[in-house]
C-alpha positions as CSV (number, residue, x, y, z in Angstrom):
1,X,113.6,301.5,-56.9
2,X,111.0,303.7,-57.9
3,X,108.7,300.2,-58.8
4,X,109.2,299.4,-55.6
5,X,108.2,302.1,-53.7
6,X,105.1,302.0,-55.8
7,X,103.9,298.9,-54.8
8,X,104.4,299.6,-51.3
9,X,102.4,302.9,-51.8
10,X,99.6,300.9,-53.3
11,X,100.1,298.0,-50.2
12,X,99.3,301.0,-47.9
13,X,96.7,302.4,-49.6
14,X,94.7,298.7,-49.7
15,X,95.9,298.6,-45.8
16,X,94.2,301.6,-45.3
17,X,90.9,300.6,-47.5
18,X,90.7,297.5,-45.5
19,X,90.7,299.3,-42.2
20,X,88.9,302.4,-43.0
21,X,85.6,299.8,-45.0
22,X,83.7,300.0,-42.0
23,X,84.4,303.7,-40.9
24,X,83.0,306.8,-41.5
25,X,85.8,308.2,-43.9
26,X,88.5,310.8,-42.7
27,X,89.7,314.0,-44.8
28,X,93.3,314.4,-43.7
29,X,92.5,317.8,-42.7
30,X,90.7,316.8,-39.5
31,X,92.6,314.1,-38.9
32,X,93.2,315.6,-35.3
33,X,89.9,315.2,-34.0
34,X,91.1,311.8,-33.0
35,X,93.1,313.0,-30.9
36,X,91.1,314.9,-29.4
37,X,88.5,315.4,-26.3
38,X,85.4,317.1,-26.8
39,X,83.4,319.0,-24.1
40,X,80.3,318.7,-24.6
41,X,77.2,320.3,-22.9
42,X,73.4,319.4,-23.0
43,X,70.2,320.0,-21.4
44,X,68.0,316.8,-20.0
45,X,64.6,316.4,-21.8
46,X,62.5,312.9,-21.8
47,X,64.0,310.2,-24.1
48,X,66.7,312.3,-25.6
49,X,69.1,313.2,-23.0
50,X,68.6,311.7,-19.8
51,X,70.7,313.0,-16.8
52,X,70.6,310.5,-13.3
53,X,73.2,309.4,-10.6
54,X,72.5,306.5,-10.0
55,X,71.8,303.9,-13.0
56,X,69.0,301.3,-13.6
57,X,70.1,298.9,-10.6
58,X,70.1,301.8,-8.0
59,X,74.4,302.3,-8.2
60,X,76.1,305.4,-8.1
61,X,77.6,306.7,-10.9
62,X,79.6,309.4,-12.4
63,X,80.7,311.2,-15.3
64,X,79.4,310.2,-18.6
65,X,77.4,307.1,-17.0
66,X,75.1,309.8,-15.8
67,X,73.9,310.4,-19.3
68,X,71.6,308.8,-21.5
69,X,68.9,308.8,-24.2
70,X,68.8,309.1,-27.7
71,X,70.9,312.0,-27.9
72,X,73.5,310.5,-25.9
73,X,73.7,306.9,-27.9
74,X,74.2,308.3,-31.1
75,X,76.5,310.6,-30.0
76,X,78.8,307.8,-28.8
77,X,78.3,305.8,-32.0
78,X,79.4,308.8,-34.0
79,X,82.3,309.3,-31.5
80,X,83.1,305.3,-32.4
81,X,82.9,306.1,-36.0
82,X,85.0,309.0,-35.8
83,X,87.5,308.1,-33.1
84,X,87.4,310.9,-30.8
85,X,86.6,311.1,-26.9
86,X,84.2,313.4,-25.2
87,X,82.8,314.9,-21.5
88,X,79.1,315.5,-20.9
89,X,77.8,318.3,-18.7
90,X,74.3,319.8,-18.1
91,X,74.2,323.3,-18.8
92,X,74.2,325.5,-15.5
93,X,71.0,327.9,-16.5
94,X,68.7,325.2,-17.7
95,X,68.3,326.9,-21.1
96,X,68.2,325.8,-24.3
97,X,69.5,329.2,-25.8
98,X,67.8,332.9,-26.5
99,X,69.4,335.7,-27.7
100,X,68.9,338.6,-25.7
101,X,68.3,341.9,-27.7
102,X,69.6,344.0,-24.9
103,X,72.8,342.3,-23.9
104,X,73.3,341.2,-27.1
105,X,74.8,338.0,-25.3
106,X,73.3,333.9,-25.6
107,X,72.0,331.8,-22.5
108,X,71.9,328.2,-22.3
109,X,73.3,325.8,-24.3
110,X,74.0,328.0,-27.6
111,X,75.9,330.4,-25.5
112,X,78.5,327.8,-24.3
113,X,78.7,326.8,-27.1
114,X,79.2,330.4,-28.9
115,X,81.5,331.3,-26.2
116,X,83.5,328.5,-26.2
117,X,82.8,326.9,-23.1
118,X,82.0,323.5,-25.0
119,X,82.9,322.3,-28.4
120,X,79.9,321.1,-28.8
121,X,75.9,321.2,-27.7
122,X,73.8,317.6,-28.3
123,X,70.4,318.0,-27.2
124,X,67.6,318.2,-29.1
125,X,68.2,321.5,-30.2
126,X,65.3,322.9,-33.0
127,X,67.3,324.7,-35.9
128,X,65.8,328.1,-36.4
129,X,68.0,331.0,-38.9
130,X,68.6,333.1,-35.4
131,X,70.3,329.8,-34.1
132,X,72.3,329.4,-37.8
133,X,73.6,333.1,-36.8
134,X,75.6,332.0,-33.9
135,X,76.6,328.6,-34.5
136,X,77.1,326.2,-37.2
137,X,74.3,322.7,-37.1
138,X,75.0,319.9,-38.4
139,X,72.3,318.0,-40.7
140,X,69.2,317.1,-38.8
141,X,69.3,313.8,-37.1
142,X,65.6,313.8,-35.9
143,X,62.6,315.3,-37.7
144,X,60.8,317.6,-35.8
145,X,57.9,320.5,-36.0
146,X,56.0,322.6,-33.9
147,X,52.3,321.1,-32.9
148,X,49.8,321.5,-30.1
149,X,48.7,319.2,-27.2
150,X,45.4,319.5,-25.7
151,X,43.9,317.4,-23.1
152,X,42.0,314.0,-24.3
153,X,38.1,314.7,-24.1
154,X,35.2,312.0,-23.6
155,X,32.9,311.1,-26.4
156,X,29.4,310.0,-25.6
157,X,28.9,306.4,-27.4
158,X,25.5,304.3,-27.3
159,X,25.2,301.3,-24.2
160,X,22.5,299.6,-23.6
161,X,23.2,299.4,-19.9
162,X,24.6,302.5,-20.3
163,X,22.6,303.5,-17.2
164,X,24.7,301.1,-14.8
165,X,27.9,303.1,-15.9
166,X,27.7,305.4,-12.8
167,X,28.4,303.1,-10.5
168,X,31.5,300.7,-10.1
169,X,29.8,297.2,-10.3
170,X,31.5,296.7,-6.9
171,X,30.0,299.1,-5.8
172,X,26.3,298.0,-6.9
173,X,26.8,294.9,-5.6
174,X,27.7,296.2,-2.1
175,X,24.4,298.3,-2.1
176,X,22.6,295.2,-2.7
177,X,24.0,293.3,-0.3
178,X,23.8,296.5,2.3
179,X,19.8,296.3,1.4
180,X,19.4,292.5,2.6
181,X,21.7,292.8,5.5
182,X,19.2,296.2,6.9
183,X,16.3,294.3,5.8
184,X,17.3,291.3,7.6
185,X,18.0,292.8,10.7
186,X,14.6,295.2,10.7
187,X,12.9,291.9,10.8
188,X,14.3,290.6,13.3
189,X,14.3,293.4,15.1
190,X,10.7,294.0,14.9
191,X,10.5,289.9,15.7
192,X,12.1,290.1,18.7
193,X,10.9,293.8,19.7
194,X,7.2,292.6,19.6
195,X,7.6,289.6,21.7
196,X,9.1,292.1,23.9
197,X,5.8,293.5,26.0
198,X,3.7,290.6,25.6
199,X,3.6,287.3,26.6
200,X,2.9,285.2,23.5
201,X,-0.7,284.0,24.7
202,X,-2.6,286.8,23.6
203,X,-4.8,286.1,20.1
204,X,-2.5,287.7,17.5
205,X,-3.4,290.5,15.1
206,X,-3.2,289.3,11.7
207,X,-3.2,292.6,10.0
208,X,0.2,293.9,12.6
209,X,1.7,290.6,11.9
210,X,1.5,291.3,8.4
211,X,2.6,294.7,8.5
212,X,5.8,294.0,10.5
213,X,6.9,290.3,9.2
214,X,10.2,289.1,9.1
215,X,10.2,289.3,4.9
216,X,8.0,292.1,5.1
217,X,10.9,294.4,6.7
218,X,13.7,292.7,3.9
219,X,11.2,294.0,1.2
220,X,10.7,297.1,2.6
221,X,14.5,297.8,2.9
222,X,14.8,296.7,-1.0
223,X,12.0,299.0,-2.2
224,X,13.7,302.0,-0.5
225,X,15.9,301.8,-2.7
226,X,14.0,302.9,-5.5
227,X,12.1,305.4,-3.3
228,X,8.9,304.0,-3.2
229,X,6.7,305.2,0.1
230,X,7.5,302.1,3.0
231,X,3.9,300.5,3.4
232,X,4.7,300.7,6.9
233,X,7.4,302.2,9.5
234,X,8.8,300.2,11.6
235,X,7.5,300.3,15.5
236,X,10.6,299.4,17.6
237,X,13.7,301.9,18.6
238,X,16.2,299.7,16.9
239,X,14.3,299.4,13.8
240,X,13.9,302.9,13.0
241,X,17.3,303.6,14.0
242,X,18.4,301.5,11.7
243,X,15.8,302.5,8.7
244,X,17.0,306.2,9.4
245,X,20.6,305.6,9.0
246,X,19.9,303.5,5.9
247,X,17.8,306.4,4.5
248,X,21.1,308.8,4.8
249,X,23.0,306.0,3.0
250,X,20.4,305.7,0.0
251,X,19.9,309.6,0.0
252,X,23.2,309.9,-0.6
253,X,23.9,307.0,-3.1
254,X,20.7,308.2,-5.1
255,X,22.1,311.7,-5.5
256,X,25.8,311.0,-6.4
257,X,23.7,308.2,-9.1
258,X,21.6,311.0,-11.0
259,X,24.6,313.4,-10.9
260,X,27.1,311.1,-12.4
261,X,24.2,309.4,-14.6
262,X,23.7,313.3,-15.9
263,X,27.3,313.5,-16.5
264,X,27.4,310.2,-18.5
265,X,24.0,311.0,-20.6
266,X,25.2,314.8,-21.3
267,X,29.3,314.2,-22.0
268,X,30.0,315.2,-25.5
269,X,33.1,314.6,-27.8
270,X,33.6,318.6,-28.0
271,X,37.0,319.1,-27.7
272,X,35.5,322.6,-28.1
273,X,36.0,321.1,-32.1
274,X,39.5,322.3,-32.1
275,X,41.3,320.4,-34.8
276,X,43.8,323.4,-36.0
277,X,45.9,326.1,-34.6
278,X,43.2,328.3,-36.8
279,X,40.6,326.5,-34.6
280,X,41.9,327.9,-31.5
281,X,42.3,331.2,-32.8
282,X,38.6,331.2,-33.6
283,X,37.5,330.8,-30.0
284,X,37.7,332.4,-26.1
285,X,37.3,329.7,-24.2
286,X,40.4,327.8,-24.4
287,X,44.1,329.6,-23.5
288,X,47.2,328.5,-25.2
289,X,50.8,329.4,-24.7
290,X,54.0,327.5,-25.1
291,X,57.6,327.2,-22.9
292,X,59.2,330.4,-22.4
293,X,62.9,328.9,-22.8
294,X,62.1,327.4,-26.2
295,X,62.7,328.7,-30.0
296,X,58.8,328.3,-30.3
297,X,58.2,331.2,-28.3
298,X,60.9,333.3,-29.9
299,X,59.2,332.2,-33.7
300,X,55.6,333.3,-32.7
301,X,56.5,336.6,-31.3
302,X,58.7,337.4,-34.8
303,X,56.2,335.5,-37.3
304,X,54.3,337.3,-39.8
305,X,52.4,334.5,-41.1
306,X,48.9,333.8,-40.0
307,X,47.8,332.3,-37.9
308,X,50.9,332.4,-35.9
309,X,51.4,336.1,-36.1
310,X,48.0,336.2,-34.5
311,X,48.4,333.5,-32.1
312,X,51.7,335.3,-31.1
313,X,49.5,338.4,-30.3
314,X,47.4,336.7,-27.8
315,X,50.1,335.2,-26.3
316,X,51.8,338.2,-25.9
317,X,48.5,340.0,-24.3
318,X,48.1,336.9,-21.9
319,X,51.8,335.9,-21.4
320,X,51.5,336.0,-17.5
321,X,49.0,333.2,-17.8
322,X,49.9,331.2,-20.9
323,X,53.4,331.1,-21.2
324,X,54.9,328.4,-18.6
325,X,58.9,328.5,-17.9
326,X,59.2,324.7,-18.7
327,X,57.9,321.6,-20.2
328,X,56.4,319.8,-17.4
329,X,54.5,322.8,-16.1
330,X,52.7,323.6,-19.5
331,X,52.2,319.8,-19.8
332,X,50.7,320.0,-16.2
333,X,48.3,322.8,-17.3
334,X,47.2,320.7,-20.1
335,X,46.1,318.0,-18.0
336,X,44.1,320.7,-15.6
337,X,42.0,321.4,-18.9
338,X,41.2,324.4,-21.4
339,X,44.4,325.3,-21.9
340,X,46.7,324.0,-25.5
341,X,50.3,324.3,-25.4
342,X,52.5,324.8,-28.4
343,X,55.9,322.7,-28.3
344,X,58.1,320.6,-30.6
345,X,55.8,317.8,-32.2
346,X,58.6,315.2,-31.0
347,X,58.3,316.5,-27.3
348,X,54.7,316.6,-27.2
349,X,54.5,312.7,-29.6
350,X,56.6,311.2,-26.7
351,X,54.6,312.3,-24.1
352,X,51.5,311.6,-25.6
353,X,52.1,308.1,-26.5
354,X,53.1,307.2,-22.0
355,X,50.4,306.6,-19.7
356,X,48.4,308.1,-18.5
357,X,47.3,308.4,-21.9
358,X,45.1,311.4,-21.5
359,X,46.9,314.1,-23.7
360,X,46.5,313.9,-27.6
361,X,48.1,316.7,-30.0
362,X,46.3,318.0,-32.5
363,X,46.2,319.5,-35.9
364,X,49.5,319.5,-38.8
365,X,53.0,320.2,-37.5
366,X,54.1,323.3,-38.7
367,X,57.1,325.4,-38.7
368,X,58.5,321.6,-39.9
369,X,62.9,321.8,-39.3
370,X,64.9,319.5,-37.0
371,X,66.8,318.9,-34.3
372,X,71.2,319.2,-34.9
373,X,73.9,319.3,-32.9
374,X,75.5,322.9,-32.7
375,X,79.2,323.6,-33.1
376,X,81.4,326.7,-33.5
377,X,81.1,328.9,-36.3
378,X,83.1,327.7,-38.7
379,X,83.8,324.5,-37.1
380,X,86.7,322.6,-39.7
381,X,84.1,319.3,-38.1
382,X,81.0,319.6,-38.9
383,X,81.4,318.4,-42.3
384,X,82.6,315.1,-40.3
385,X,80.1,315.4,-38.0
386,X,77.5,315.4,-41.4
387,X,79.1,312.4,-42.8
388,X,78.8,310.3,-39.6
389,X,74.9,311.3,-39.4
390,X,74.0,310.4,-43.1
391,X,75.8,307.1,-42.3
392,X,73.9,306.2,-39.5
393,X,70.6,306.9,-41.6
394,X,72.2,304.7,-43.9
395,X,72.9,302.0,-40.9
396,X,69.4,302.3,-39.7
397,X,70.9,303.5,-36.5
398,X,68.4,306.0,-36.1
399,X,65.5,303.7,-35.8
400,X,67.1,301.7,-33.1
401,X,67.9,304.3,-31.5
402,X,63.9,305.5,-32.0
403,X,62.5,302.2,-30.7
404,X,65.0,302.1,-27.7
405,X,63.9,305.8,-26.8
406,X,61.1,307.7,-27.9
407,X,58.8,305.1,-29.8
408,X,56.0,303.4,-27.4
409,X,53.0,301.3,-27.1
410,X,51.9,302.5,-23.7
411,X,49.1,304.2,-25.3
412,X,48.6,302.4,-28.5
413,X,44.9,302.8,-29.5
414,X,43.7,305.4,-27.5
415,X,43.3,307.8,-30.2
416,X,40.3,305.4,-30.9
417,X,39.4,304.6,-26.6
418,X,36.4,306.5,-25.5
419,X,37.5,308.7,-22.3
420,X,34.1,308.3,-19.8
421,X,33.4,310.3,-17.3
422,X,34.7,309.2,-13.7
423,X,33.2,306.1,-12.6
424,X,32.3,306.1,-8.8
425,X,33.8,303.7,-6.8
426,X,33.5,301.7,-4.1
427,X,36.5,303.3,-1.9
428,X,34.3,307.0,-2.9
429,X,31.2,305.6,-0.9
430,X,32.9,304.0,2.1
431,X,31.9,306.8,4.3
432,X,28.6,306.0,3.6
433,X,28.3,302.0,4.3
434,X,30.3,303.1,7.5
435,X,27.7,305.1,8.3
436,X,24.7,302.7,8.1
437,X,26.6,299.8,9.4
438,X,27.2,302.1,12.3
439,X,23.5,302.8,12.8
440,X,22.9,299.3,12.9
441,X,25.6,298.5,15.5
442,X,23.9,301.4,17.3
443,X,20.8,299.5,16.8
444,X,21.4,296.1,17.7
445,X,23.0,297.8,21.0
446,X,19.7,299.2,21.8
447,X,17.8,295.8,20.9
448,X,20.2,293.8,23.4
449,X,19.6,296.5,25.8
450,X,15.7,296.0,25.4
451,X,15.9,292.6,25.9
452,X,18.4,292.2,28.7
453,X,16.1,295.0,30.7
454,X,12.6,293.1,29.6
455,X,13.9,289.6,30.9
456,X,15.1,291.4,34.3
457,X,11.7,292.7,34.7
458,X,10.3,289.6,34.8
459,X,12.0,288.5,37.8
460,X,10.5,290.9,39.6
461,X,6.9,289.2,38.8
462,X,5.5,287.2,42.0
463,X,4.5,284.1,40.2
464,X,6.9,280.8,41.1
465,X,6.3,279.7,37.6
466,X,8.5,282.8,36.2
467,X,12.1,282.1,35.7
468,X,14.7,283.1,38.8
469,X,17.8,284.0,36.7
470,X,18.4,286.6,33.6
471,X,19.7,283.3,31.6
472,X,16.3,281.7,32.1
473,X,14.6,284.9,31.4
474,X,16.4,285.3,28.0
475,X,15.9,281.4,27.4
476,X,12.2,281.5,27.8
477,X,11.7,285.4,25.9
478,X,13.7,283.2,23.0
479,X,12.0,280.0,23.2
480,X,8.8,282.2,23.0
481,X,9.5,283.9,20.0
482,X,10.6,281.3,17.9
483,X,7.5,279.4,19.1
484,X,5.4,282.8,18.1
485,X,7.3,282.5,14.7
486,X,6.2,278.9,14.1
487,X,3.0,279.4,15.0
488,X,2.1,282.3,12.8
489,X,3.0,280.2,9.8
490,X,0.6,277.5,10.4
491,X,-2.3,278.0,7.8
492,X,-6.2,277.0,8.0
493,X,-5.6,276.2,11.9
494,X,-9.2,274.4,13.5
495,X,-10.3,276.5,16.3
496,X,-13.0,275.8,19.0
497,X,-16.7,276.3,18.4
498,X,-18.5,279.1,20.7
499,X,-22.3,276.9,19.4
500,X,-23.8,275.2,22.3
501,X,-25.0,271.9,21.2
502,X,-29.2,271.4,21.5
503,X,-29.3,268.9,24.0
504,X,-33.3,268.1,22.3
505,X,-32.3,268.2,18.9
506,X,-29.2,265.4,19.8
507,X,-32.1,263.1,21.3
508,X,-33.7,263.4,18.3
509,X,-31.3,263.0,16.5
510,X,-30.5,259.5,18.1
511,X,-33.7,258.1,18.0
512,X,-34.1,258.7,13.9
513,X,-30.7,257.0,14.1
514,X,-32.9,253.9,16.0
């Protein structure tokens, strides 16, 4: 009997091998916790604990679909591996957890936790020895430190067209084609202006024709750009209403040119050559602070190490100005400029490394620790919870979970991208081509005008060869001009000789010929 119930011992035991080969194993003590449910609070922060309504396709949802992130995944594959059930919720006071000296009482997450509100706070929650007081963590299942960010500054580099920068190519091609389009219309406006109060018979004056030509007014409209003196003005209404309008447009495109060139030529890779948290203790100009809710202010106001104890300090003096109440608003005054905000290296990596690329942390982490899930003092589970963590390691769970999450490429290189200064753009100037295409309108109203009231002044002449109708008027003011046009481009033209021939000297002339 007793052989017997030996082998059936050792049947079970291989039964339960067989089962248990693929599972984080069991003591018997805490054998419960499969039958349990654990509450569980947490706090949202990008890529480790995400907290939304509706999912990816825009449904609602509830409950523990509302949560995800890195956090929240491994956290159901250790709940897998251990066989227990669980029930997010955010914390109500958006607070990670700070012991208040005064009340001697915990906020956020820690105090829930401490006063048994939840079993359990997953979050990415640093480890510090104040924290160890209160609760008990479990090992570290993401490295972490404290770093700074600072906003990404331009460096100068060597172009040879560097001098072209300022402007959006766009944009210098819409000048240039703004140039021909004035210079074309001064010339015809001075064509058709000119044939205005004179009726095309007169001798011409070579040295006006020369002054106003049609190709004359395109150059002249191309070398204002470069502010060389016009060799002349124009003489008609429309033509300097349209050269005065294109004067605002290329004073203002000149000046926004040489203060955006000066900005290109003079940008420097400064930084204010802060590379260290001893760097920014050496200067005025810059601020710094960190989040008021986090372990990192907590650390600087108690360290005794320097820098820190004297970065702490300064914080302390300036806290109304450098210490922000949450993440996004330090981040947002990092992007504003001059200002360096201490956080946990893993926040600050992840944001970093999305677009739009233009913050960069700096210097060595520091104050190097963790981030662990927090249970009960004394908790008969966190040895569990330990074993389930080093077996995800194991599994390489933790960097799928890392790629899925917090890893990206968004901003892969930029650490070696040269940040310019702003490039103007055509959408900045568009006020300004509306203006001079609006002084050209203006113009070409005034040139019709002109016109139409010339050609009904002629029907007023008493001569039966003038034209009886504004159409004919216009017809033969047109036909005149283009004939005017023609003509002047006919070179070494034969004119009539004002020598009266010697009657004598052509009878001479005959009879040598006899």
């Amino acid at each position: 009997m007793a052989t017997v119930l030996s082998r059936v011992s050792l049947l079970l035991v291989a039964a339960a091998s067989f089962v248990m080969a693929d599972r984080v194993e069991v003591d018997p003590f805490v054998s419960d916790l499969r039958n349990r449910t654990l509450r569980v609070v947490t706090i949202p922060a990008n890529g480790f604990v995400l907290i939304s309504d509706v999912d990816k396709d825009g449904n609602n949802v509830t409950g523990n679909d509302r949560f995800g992130g890195f956090c929240m995944d491994l956290f159901s594959w250790i709940s897998t591996e251990l066989g227990f059930k669980y029930e997010y919720y955010e914390v109500q006071d958006g607070h990670y957890g700070i012991y208040n000296s005064t009340s001697g009482k915990w906020n956020g997450v820690i105090g829930d936790v401490v006063y048994g509100k939840a079993d359990i706070a997953v979050a990415h929650l640093s480890i510090t020895s104040e924290r160890q007081k209160a609760g008990e963590f479990t090992l570290p299942f993401y490295d972490n430190g404290m770093t700074f960010a600072m906003k990404k500054t331009a460096s100068r580099t060597s172009n040879t067209w560097g001098f072209i920068s300022p402007f959006q190519p766009e944009l210098w091609a819409t000048i240039l084609l703004t140039a021909l389009a004035v210079g074309l219309f001064q010339g015809a406006a001075n064509l058709v202006s000119k044939n205005i109060d004179n009726e095309g018979d007169a001798p011409e004056d070579k040295d006006e024709d020369k002054e106003t030509g049609f190709w004359e007014a395109v150059w002249q409209s191309f070398v204002a750009l470069v502010q060389l003196g016009p060799e002349f003005l124009p003489r008609s209404l429309p033509g300097r209403i349209s050269a005065f309008f294109w004067g605002i447009g290329i004073l203002v495109a000149i000046s926004t040119y040489t203060a955006n060139l000066a900005a290109f030529l003079t940008v420097k890779n400064v930084g204010y050559s802060i590379s260290s948290a001893e760097d920014l203790l050496r200067q005025k100009e810059i601020s710094y602070g960190t989040v008021r809710a986090y372990a990192t202010w907590e650390s600087f106001k108690t360290s005794t190490t320097e820098p820190y104890h004297s970065l702490g300090v300064t914080m302390k003096a300036n806290e109304e100005s450098v210490i922000v109440e949450n993440l996004q608003e330090g981040l947002d005054k990092v992007r504003q400029g001059k200002y360096a905000l201490f956080a946990d290296s893993a926040e600050l990596d992840y944001h970093a490394s999305r677009k739009p690329c233009d913050l960069q942390t700096i210097g060595r982490v520091f104050w190097q620790t963790g981030y662990g899930m927090l249970l009960p003092k004394n908790s008969k589970y966190t040895v569990e919870f330990n074993k389930a963590i080093v077996a995800a390691k194991e599994r390489g769970v933790f960097d799928a979970f890392d790629a899925k999450w917090i890893k990206s490429h968004e901003c892969s290189g930029t650490d070696q991208t040269v940040l310019k200064s702003s490039v103007i753009e055509l959408q900045d100037m568009l006020g300004v081509f509306v203006l001079v295409y609006g002084g050209m309108a203006l113009a070409l109203i005034v040139l019709v005008g002109e016109f139409i009231y010339t050609c009904a002044q002629d029907l007023k002449k008493a001569d039966p060869h003038k034209p009886v109708t504004v159409m004919e008027a216009m017809k033969t003011r047109l036909k005149r001009i283009f004939f005017r046009r023609k003509r002047s481009g006919v070179k070494n033209e034969v004119k009539p000789s004002n020598i009266n021939p010697n009657r004598s000297f052509i009878v001479d002339l005959e009879q040598i010929q006899d």
